[in-house]
C-alpha positions in Angstrom: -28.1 -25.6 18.3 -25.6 -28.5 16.9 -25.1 -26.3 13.8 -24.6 -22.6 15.9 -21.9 -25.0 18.3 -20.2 -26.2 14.6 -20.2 -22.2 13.6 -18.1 -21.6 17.5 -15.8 -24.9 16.4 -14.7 -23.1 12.9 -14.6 -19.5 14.8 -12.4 -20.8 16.9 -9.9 -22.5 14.3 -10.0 -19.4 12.0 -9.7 -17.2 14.6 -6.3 -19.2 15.1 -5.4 -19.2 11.3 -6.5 -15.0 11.1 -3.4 -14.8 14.0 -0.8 -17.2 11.5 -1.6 -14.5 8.8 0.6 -11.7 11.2 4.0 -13.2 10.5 3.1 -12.9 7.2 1.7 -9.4 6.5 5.0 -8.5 8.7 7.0 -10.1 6.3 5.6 -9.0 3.0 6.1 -4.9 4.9 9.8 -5.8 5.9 10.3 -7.1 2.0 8.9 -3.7 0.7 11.3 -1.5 3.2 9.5 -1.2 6.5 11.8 -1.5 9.9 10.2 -3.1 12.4 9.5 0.3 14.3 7.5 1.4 11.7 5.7 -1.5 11.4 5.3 -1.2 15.0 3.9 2.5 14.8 1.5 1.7 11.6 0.1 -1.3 14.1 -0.2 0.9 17.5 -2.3 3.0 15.3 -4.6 1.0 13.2 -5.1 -1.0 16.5 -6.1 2.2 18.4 -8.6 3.5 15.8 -10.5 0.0 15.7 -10.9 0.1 20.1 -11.7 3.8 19.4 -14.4 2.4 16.9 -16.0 0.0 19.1 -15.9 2.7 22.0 -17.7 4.9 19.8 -20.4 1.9 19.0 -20.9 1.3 22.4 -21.4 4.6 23.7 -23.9 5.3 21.3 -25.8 2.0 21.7 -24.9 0.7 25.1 -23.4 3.5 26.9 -23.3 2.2 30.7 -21.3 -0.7 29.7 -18.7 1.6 28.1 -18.8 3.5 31.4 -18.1 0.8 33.6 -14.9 0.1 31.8 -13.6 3.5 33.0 -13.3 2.1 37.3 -9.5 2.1 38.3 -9.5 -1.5 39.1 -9.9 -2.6 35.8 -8.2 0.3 34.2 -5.1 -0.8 36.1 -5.2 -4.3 34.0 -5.5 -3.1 31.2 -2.2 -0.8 31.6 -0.7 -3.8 32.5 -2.1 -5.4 29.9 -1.2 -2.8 27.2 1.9 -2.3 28.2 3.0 -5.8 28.2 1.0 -5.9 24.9 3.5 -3.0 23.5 6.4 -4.9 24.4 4.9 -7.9 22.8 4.1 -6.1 19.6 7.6 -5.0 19.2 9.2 -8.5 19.6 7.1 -10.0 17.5 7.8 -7.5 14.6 11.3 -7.5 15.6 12.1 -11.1 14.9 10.2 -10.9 11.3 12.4 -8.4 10.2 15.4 -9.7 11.6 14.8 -12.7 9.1 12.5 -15.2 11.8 10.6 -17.8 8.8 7.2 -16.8 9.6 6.1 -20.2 10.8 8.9 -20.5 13.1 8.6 -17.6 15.0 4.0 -18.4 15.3 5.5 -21.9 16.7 8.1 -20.0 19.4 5.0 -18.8 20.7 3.3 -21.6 21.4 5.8 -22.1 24.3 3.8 -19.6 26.2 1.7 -22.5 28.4 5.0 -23.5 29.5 6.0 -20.3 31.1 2.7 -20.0 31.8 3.1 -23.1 34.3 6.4 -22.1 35.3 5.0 -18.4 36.3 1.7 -19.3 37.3 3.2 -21.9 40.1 4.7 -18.8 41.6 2.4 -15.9 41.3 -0.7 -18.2 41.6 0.4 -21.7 43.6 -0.8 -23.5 40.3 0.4 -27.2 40.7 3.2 -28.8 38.4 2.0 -32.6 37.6 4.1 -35.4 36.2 2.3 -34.4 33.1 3.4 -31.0 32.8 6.9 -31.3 33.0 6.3 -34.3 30.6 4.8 -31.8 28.1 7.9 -29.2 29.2 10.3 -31.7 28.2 8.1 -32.6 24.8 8.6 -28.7 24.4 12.1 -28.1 24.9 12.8 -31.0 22.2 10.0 -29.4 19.5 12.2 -26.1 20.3 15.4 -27.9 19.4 14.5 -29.4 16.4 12.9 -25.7 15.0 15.8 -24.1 15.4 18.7 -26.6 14.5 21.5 -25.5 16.6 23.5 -28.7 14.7 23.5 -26.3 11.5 25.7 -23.7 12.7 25.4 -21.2 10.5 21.9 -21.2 9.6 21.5 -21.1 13.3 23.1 -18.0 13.9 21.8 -16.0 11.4 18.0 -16.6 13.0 19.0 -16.8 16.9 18.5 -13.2 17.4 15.1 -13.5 15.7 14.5 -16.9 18.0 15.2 -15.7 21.2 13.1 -12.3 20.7 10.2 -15.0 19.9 10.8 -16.8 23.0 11.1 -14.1 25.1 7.6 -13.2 23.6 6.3 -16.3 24.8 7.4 -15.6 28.5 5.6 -11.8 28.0 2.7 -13.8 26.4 2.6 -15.6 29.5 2.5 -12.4 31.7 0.0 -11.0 29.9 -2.6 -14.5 29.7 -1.9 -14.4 33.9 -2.9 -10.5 34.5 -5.9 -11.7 32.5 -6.4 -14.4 34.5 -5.5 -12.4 37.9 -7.8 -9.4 36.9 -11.3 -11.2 35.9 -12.8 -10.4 39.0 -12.4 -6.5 38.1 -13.1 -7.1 34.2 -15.8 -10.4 33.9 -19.1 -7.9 33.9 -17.3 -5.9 31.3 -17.7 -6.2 27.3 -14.9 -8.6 26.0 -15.2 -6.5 22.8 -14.3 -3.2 25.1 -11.8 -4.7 27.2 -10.2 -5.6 24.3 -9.9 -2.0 22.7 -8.7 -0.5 26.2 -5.9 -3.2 26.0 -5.3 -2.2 22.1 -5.3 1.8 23.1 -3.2 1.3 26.4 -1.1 -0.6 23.9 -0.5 2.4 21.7 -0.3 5.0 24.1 2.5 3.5 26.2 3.9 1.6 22.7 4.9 5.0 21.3 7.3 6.4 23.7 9.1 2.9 23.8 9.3 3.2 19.9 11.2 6.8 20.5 13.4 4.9 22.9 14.2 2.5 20.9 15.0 4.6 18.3 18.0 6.0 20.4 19.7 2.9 20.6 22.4 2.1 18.3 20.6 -0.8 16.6 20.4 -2.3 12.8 18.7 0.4 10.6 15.9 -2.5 9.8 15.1 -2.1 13.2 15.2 1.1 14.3 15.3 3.5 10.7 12.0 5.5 10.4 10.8 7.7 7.7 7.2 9.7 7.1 7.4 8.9 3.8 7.9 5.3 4.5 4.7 5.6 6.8 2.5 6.7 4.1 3.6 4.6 1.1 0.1 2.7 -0.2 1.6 -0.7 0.5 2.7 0.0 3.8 -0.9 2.0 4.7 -2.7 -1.0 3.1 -0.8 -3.8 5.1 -0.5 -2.1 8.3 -4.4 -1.9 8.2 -4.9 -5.7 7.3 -2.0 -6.3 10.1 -4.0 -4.6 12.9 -7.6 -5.7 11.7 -6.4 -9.8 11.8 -4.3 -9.1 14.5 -7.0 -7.5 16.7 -10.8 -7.2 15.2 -11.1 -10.2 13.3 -9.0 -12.5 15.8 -10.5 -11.7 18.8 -14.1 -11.2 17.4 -13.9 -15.1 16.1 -12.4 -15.6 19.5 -15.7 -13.9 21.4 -17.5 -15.4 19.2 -16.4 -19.1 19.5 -16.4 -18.5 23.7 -20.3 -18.2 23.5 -20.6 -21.8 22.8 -17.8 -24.0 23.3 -15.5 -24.1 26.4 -12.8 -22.2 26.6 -10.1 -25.6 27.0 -11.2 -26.2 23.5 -10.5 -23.0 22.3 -7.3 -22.8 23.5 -6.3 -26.2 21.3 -8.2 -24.9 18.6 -6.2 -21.5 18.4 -3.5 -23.8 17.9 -4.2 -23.2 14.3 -2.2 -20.2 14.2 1.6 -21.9 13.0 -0.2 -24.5 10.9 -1.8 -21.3 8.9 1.8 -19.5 9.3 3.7 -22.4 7.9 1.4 -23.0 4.9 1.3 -18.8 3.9 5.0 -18.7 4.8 5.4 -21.3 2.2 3.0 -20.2 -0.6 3.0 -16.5 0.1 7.0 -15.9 1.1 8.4 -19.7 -0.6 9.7 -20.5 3.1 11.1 -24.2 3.0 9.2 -26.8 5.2 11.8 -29.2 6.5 11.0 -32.7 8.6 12.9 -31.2 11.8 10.6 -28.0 11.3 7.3 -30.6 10.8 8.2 -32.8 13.7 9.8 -30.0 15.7 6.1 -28.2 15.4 4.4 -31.1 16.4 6.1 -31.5 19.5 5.5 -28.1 20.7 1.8 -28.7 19.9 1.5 -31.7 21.4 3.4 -29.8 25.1 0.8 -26.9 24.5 -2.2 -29.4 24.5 -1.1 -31.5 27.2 -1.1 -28.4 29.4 -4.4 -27.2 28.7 -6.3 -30.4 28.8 -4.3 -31.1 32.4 -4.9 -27.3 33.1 -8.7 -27.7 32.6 -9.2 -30.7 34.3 -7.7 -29.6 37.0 -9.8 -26.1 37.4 -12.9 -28.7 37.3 -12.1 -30.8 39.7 -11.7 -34.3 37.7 -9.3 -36.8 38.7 -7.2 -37.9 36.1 -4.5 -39.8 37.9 -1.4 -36.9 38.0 0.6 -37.0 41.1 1.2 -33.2 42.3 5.1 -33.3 43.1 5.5 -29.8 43.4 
Protein backbone atom coordinates (compact mmCIF):
# COMPACT_ATOMS: atom_id res chain seq x y z
CA UNK A 1 0.00 0.00 0.00
CA UNK A 2 3.05 2.51 0.94
CA UNK A 3 4.51 1.76 -2.49
CA UNK A 4 0.86 2.24 -4.70
CA UNK A 5 0.56 5.82 -2.31
CA UNK A 6 4.45 6.65 -3.58
CA UNK A 7 3.14 5.73 -7.39
CA UNK A 8 -0.05 8.66 -6.50
CA UNK A 9 2.93 11.10 -4.92
CA UNK A 10 4.99 10.93 -8.46
CA UNK A 11 1.48 10.93 -10.50
CA UNK A 12 0.77 13.75 -9.03
CA UNK A 13 4.22 15.73 -9.65
CA UNK A 14 4.44 14.53 -13.32
CA UNK A 15 1.10 15.19 -13.94
CA UNK A 16 2.29 18.86 -12.97
CA UNK A 17 5.55 18.62 -15.09
CA UNK A 18 3.24 16.87 -18.30
CA UNK A 19 1.26 20.60 -17.91
CA UNK A 20 4.98 22.82 -17.86
CA UNK A 21 5.61 20.84 -21.29
CA UNK A 22 2.46 23.18 -22.94
CA UNK A 23 4.34 26.47 -22.99
CA UNK A 24 6.72 24.66 -24.68
CA UNK A 25 5.22 22.56 -27.45
CA UNK A 26 3.32 26.16 -28.07
CA UNK A 27 6.56 27.70 -28.48
CA UNK A 28 8.41 25.30 -30.64
CA UNK A 29 4.71 25.63 -33.23
CA UNK A 30 4.99 29.54 -32.98
CA UNK A 31 8.88 29.12 -33.99
CA UNK A 32 7.96 26.97 -37.00
CA UNK A 33 5.06 29.52 -38.26
CA UNK A 34 1.86 28.68 -36.40
CA UNK A 35 -0.38 31.85 -35.12
CA UNK A 36 -1.85 31.23 -32.13
CA UNK A 37 -5.34 30.53 -33.78
CA UNK A 38 -4.18 27.76 -35.45
CA UNK A 39 -2.53 26.47 -32.69
CA UNK A 40 -5.71 26.96 -31.07
CA UNK A 41 -7.81 24.96 -33.84
CA UNK A 42 -5.06 22.06 -34.02
CA UNK A 43 -5.66 21.85 -29.96
CA UNK A 44 -9.73 22.04 -30.05
CA UNK A 45 -9.43 19.14 -32.26
CA UNK A 46 -6.87 16.77 -31.00
CA UNK A 47 -8.63 17.48 -27.60
CA UNK A 48 -12.05 16.49 -28.96
CA UNK A 49 -11.00 13.30 -30.67
CA UNK A 50 -9.27 12.01 -27.30
CA UNK A 51 -13.01 12.79 -25.05
CA UNK A 52 -14.52 11.20 -28.29
CA UNK A 53 -12.09 8.20 -27.64
CA UNK A 54 -12.88 7.64 -24.08
CA UNK A 55 -16.69 8.07 -24.95
CA UNK A 56 -16.34 5.49 -27.32
CA UNK A 57 -14.42 3.20 -24.47
CA UNK A 58 -16.98 3.68 -22.15
CA UNK A 59 -19.91 3.05 -24.14
CA UNK A 60 -18.66 -0.06 -25.22
CA UNK A 61 -17.46 -1.23 -21.75
CA UNK A 62 -19.50 0.67 -19.22
CA UNK A 63 -22.31 2.14 -21.11
CA UNK A 64 -24.70 3.52 -18.18
CA UNK A 65 -22.00 5.61 -16.84
CA UNK A 66 -21.57 7.32 -20.21
CA UNK A 67 -25.33 7.70 -20.18
CA UNK A 68 -25.63 9.49 -17.04
CA UNK A 69 -23.28 12.08 -18.21
CA UNK A 70 -25.97 13.09 -20.80
CA UNK A 71 -28.66 14.75 -17.60
CA UNK A 72 -28.93 18.71 -18.14
CA UNK A 73 -27.68 19.42 -14.79
CA UNK A 74 -24.39 18.39 -15.39
CA UNK A 75 -24.41 19.10 -19.07
CA UNK A 76 -24.91 22.75 -18.13
CA UNK A 77 -21.35 22.61 -16.22
CA UNK A 78 -19.71 21.35 -18.50
CA UNK A 79 -20.75 24.21 -21.09
CA UNK A 80 -19.68 26.38 -18.61
CA UNK A 81 -16.89 24.63 -18.20
CA UNK A 82 -15.91 24.38 -21.92
CA UNK A 83 -16.54 27.50 -22.72
CA UNK A 84 -14.51 29.08 -20.11
CA UNK A 85 -11.98 26.33 -21.16
CA UNK A 86 -12.07 27.86 -24.83
CA UNK A 87 -11.38 31.09 -23.70
CA UNK A 88 -8.64 29.76 -21.53
CA UNK A 89 -7.04 27.84 -24.38
CA UNK A 90 -6.79 30.94 -26.47
CA UNK A 91 -5.02 33.09 -23.91
CA UNK A 92 -2.84 30.76 -23.08
CA UNK A 93 -1.58 30.23 -26.73
CA UNK A 94 -1.94 33.83 -27.25
CA UNK A 95 0.73 35.02 -24.81
CA UNK A 96 3.29 32.20 -26.25
CA UNK A 97 3.13 33.57 -29.48
CA UNK A 98 3.12 37.00 -28.51
CA UNK A 99 6.75 36.25 -27.16
CA UNK A 100 5.54 35.21 -23.14
CA UNK A 101 9.12 33.00 -21.91
CA UNK A 102 7.48 29.75 -21.37
CA UNK A 103 8.21 29.61 -17.66
CA UNK A 104 6.86 32.93 -17.07
CA UNK A 105 3.64 32.72 -18.43
CA UNK A 106 3.18 28.57 -16.43
CA UNK A 107 4.12 30.92 -13.15
CA UNK A 108 1.24 33.74 -14.21
CA UNK A 109 -0.92 31.06 -13.65
CA UNK A 110 -0.22 30.04 -10.55
CA UNK A 111 -2.02 33.33 -9.32
CA UNK A 112 -5.28 31.46 -9.91
CA UNK A 113 -5.75 30.52 -5.90
CA UNK A 114 -5.63 34.13 -5.45
CA UNK A 115 -8.56 35.06 -7.52
CA UNK A 116 -9.80 32.06 -6.53
CA UNK A 117 -10.18 33.57 -2.86
CA UNK A 118 -11.09 36.78 -4.12
CA UNK A 119 -14.11 35.19 -6.29
CA UNK A 120 -14.85 32.46 -4.11
CA UNK A 121 -15.60 35.04 -1.04
CA UNK A 122 -18.26 36.36 -3.26
CA UNK A 123 -19.95 33.63 -5.13
CA UNK A 124 -19.33 31.18 -2.22
CA UNK A 125 -18.99 33.25 1.30
CA UNK A 126 -15.38 31.56 1.53
CA UNK A 127 -13.58 33.35 4.44
CA UNK A 128 -10.41 35.71 3.88
CA UNK A 129 -7.89 34.89 6.89
CA UNK A 130 -4.81 36.97 7.95
CA UNK A 131 -3.13 34.30 6.05
CA UNK A 132 -4.50 34.72 2.81
CA UNK A 133 -4.03 38.09 2.25
CA UNK A 134 -0.51 37.41 3.66
CA UNK A 135 -0.05 34.87 0.74
CA UNK A 136 -1.89 37.72 -1.68
CA UNK A 137 0.60 40.16 -0.83
CA UNK A 138 3.60 37.28 -1.07
CA UNK A 139 1.92 36.98 -4.67
CA UNK A 140 1.66 40.35 -5.91
CA UNK A 141 5.60 40.73 -5.03
CA UNK A 142 6.48 37.09 -6.89
CA UNK A 143 4.44 38.89 -9.80
CA UNK A 144 6.53 41.97 -9.64
CA UNK A 145 9.75 40.55 -9.70
CA UNK A 146 8.69 38.08 -12.96
CA UNK A 147 7.91 40.72 -14.94
CA UNK A 148 10.40 43.62 -14.14
CA UNK A 149 8.50 46.62 -14.70
CA UNK A 150 12.07 48.51 -13.61
CA UNK A 151 13.43 47.33 -17.15
CA UNK A 152 11.31 49.34 -19.31
CA UNK A 153 11.70 48.08 -22.35
CA UNK A 154 11.97 44.47 -21.88
CA UNK A 155 8.83 45.02 -19.93
CA UNK A 156 6.86 46.27 -22.71
CA UNK A 157 7.68 44.03 -25.16
CA UNK A 158 6.09 40.99 -22.87
CA UNK A 159 3.11 42.99 -21.04
CA UNK A 160 0.68 42.07 -23.57
CA UNK A 161 1.81 38.45 -23.32
CA UNK A 162 1.66 38.98 -19.19
CA UNK A 163 -1.59 40.40 -18.76
CA UNK A 164 -3.30 37.65 -21.22
CA UNK A 165 -1.60 35.10 -18.63
CA UNK A 166 -3.16 36.81 -15.77
CA UNK A 167 -6.28 37.21 -17.01
CA UNK A 168 -6.05 33.36 -17.53
CA UNK A 169 -5.54 32.95 -14.01
CA UNK A 170 -8.77 34.84 -13.10
CA UNK A 171 -10.69 32.44 -15.94
CA UNK A 172 -8.70 29.63 -14.30
CA UNK A 173 -10.27 30.64 -11.27
CA UNK A 174 -13.83 30.59 -12.80
CA UNK A 175 -13.55 27.53 -14.16
CA UNK A 176 -11.81 25.58 -10.62
CA UNK A 177 -15.26 27.36 -8.81
CA UNK A 178 -17.95 25.93 -11.47
CA UNK A 179 -16.13 22.70 -10.67
CA UNK A 180 -16.37 23.24 -7.30
CA UNK A 181 -20.13 24.63 -7.51
CA UNK A 182 -21.25 21.71 -9.86
CA UNK A 183 -19.99 18.42 -7.91
CA UNK A 184 -23.20 17.74 -6.63
CA UNK A 185 -24.53 17.25 -10.39
CA UNK A 186 -21.07 15.61 -11.60
CA UNK A 187 -19.43 13.52 -8.25
CA UNK A 188 -21.26 10.00 -9.39
CA UNK A 189 -19.91 10.69 -12.82
CA UNK A 190 -16.51 9.22 -14.42
CA UNK A 191 -13.72 11.93 -13.98
CA UNK A 192 -12.25 10.43 -17.09
CA UNK A 193 -15.82 11.42 -19.04
CA UNK A 194 -16.41 14.59 -17.45
CA UNK A 195 -13.30 15.47 -18.55
CA UNK A 196 -13.88 14.71 -22.35
CA UNK A 197 -17.42 16.58 -22.24
CA UNK A 198 -15.36 19.61 -20.87
CA UNK A 199 -12.60 18.96 -23.75
CA UNK A 200 -15.62 18.65 -26.58
CA UNK A 201 -17.82 21.57 -25.12
CA UNK A 202 -14.34 23.16 -25.41
CA UNK A 203 -14.06 22.71 -29.12
CA UNK A 204 -17.46 23.15 -30.16
CA UNK A 205 -17.96 26.61 -28.57
CA UNK A 206 -13.83 27.26 -29.20
CA UNK A 207 -14.40 27.35 -32.89
CA UNK A 208 -16.80 29.98 -33.60
CA UNK A 209 -14.74 32.26 -31.16
CA UNK A 210 -11.60 31.43 -33.34
CA UNK A 211 -13.77 32.76 -36.55
CA UNK A 212 -14.44 35.88 -34.43
CA UNK A 213 -11.34 36.43 -33.64
CA UNK A 214 -10.27 36.18 -36.90
CA UNK A 215 -12.32 39.33 -37.86
CA UNK A 216 -10.55 41.55 -35.67
CA UNK A 217 -7.82 43.53 -36.90
CA UNK A 218 -5.08 41.88 -34.86
CA UNK A 219 -1.11 40.92 -35.40
CA UNK A 220 -1.03 38.30 -38.28
CA UNK A 221 0.76 35.83 -35.41
CA UNK A 222 -2.35 35.96 -33.92
CA UNK A 223 -4.99 35.82 -36.07
CA UNK A 224 -3.30 34.59 -39.78
CA UNK A 225 -4.64 31.02 -40.69
CA UNK A 226 -3.78 28.79 -43.48
CA UNK A 227 -4.84 24.91 -44.43
CA UNK A 228 -1.66 24.35 -45.48
CA UNK A 229 -0.24 25.63 -42.27
CA UNK A 230 -2.72 23.12 -40.56
CA UNK A 231 -1.41 20.09 -42.17
CA UNK A 232 2.36 20.66 -42.22
CA UNK A 233 3.90 17.33 -40.31
CA UNK A 234 5.43 19.46 -37.58
CA UNK A 235 2.48 21.25 -36.85
CA UNK A 236 0.18 17.82 -37.02
CA UNK A 237 2.83 16.15 -34.84
CA UNK A 238 3.00 18.96 -32.15
CA UNK A 239 -0.52 19.76 -31.98
CA UNK A 240 -1.14 16.08 -31.13
CA UNK A 241 1.63 15.95 -28.32
CA UNK A 242 0.01 19.50 -27.18
CA UNK A 243 -3.52 18.10 -26.66
CA UNK A 244 -2.45 14.51 -25.39
CA UNK A 245 -0.12 16.38 -22.27
CA UNK A 246 -2.45 18.98 -22.14
CA UNK A 247 -5.49 16.80 -21.60
CA UNK A 248 -4.96 12.66 -21.57
CA UNK A 249 -1.76 12.40 -19.92
CA UNK A 250 -2.31 15.37 -17.41
CA UNK A 251 -5.44 14.61 -16.13
CA UNK A 252 -5.09 10.83 -16.25
CA UNK A 253 -1.91 11.27 -13.75
CA UNK A 254 -4.17 13.62 -12.07
CA UNK A 255 -7.15 10.76 -11.55
CA UNK A 256 -4.83 8.66 -10.96
CA UNK A 257 -2.88 10.46 -8.05
CA UNK A 258 -6.71 11.40 -6.48
CA UNK A 259 -7.23 7.65 -5.78
CA UNK A 260 -4.70 7.73 -3.04
CA UNK A 261 -3.51 10.86 -1.73
CA UNK A 262 -5.71 13.97 -0.74
CA UNK A 263 -6.54 16.26 -3.04
CA UNK A 264 -4.66 19.46 -0.69
CA UNK A 265 -1.60 17.59 -1.69
CA UNK A 266 -2.16 17.40 -5.09
CA UNK A 267 -2.82 20.74 -5.56
CA UNK A 268 0.92 21.65 -4.13
CA UNK A 269 2.23 18.88 -5.96
CA UNK A 270 0.81 20.15 -9.42
CA UNK A 271 2.86 23.00 -8.60
CA UNK A 272 5.39 21.25 -10.56
CA UNK A 273 4.19 22.69 -13.67
CA UNK A 274 6.61 26.19 -13.96
CA UNK A 275 9.53 24.30 -12.31
CA UNK A 276 9.20 21.78 -15.50
CA UNK A 277 8.41 24.98 -17.80
CA UNK A 278 11.43 26.91 -16.68
CA UNK A 279 13.88 23.96 -16.97
CA UNK A 280 12.40 23.00 -20.88
CA UNK A 281 12.16 26.66 -21.61
CA UNK A 282 15.79 26.84 -20.85
CA UNK A 283 17.13 23.63 -22.40
CA UNK A 284 14.57 23.22 -25.12
CA UNK A 285 14.01 27.22 -26.26
CA UNK A 286 17.62 28.69 -24.34
CA UNK A 287 15.25 30.98 -22.24
CA UNK A 288 17.50 32.95 -19.61
CA UNK A 289 16.83 32.13 -15.92
CA UNK A 290 17.44 35.32 -13.99
CA UNK A 291 17.46 35.66 -9.79
CA UNK A 292 14.25 38.07 -9.96
CA UNK A 293 12.65 35.23 -12.29
CA UNK A 294 13.99 32.42 -9.42
CA UNK A 295 12.92 34.43 -6.40
CA UNK A 296 9.98 35.98 -8.27
CA UNK A 297 8.67 32.14 -8.82
CA UNK A 298 9.27 31.28 -5.47
CA UNK A 299 7.09 33.74 -4.10
CA UNK A 300 4.19 32.94 -6.12
CA UNK A 301 4.67 29.34 -5.00
CA UNK A 302 4.98 29.91 -1.69
CA UNK A 303 1.22 32.44 -1.97
CA UNK A 304 -0.30 29.36 -3.91
CA UNK A 305 0.66 26.88 -1.06
CA UNK A 306 -0.27 28.95 1.72
CA UNK A 307 -3.80 29.14 0.28
CA UNK A 308 -4.37 25.54 -0.16
CA UNK A 309 -2.96 24.31 3.06
CA UNK A 310 -5.27 27.29 4.89
CA UNK A 311 -8.05 26.28 2.21
CA UNK A 312 -7.96 22.60 3.39
CA UNK A 313 -7.79 23.07 6.87
CA UNK A 314 -10.41 25.08 6.82
CA UNK A 315 -12.90 22.64 4.71
CA UNK A 316 -11.84 20.07 7.71
CA UNK A 317 -12.59 21.81 10.31
CA UNK A 318 -8.95 22.16 12.18
CA UNK A 319 -8.08 25.10 14.01
CA UNK A 320 -5.08 26.63 13.09
CA UNK A 321 -5.12 29.96 14.78
CA UNK A 322 -6.35 32.46 11.58
CA UNK A 323 -8.60 35.20 12.65
CA UNK A 324 -11.53 35.54 9.97
CA UNK A 325 -11.56 39.45 9.26
CA UNK A 326 -13.65 39.32 6.47
Amino acid sequence: MKNIKSLGYFAAIFGGLSFGSIPILSAILRDNGASSLEQSVVRFFFGAVVGLLIFLFFLILNKHKFLASLRLPSQKIYILQGFLLSFMIILYLSSITLGTPAGEAALLIQIHPIFTLIIGRKLLGEKITKAKLFSIFIALTGILLLVEPWKWETFLQTITGDVLMILLGILYAGYLLINRWGTKYTKEISPSISISWVLIWAALTGIPMLFLLSLIPLPSNIVSFSFEQLFLPKVIGYGFLLALFGSLVTYGLIMFASKYIESSKISILVLSEPIGAIILGSIVLQEQITAPYIFGGIFILIAAIVIFLTSFKEENGVDFENTEIA
